[in-house]
N, C-alpha and C positions, 0 to 999 in steps of 0.2 A: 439295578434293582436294589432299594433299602432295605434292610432286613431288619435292622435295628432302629427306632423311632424312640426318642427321650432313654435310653442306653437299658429299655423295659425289651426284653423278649417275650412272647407273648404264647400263651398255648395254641391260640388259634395259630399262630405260624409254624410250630414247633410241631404239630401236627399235618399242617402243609405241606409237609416235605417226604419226597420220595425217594426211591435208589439215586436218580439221574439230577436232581437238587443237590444231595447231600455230597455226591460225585462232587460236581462244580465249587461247592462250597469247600471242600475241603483239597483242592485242586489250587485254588483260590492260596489256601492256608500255606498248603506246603511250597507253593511258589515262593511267597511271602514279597509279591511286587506292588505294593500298596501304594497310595497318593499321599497319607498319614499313616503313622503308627495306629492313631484309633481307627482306622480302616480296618486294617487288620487285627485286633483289640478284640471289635466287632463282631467278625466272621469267627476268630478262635472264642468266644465266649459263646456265639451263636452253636458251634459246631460239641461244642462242651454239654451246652444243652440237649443237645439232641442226642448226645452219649447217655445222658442220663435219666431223658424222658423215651429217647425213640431207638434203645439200646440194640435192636436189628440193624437199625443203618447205620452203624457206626463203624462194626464188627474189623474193615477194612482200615481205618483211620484213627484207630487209637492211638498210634505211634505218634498222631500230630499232637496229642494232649500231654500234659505236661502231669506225671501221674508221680511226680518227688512234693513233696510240704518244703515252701518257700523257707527258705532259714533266713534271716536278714543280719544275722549273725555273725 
């Protein structure tokens, strides 16, 4: 299943998603056994999103998000 089409996440998908979606999706993350790196990119952007549009289903899997400011420094 593509979640991600043109690297645009969409409300109507962001909305689609249930307990047992955001389950797999973040199941997915914290394996971290992807085909590419932007596989994975993907789902942790996907699942970011849905921290912050669908803040109930996240509650379990915050620990996968990355919640430090990048320093490049």
């Amino acid at each position: 299943m593509e979640f991600i089409s043109e690297n645009k996440i969409s409300e109507e998908l962001v909305n689609s998603f249930d307990e047992e979606m955001t389950f797999e999706l973040a199941k997915r993350v914290k394996e971290d056994e992807y085909k590419t790196s932007f596989d994975g990119l993907n789902d942790w952007h996907l699942l970011r999103a849905l921290a912050i549009k669908r803040p109930e289903l996240k509650s379990n899997y915050i620990h996968l998000l990355d919640k430090e400011p990048f320093d490049e420094n």
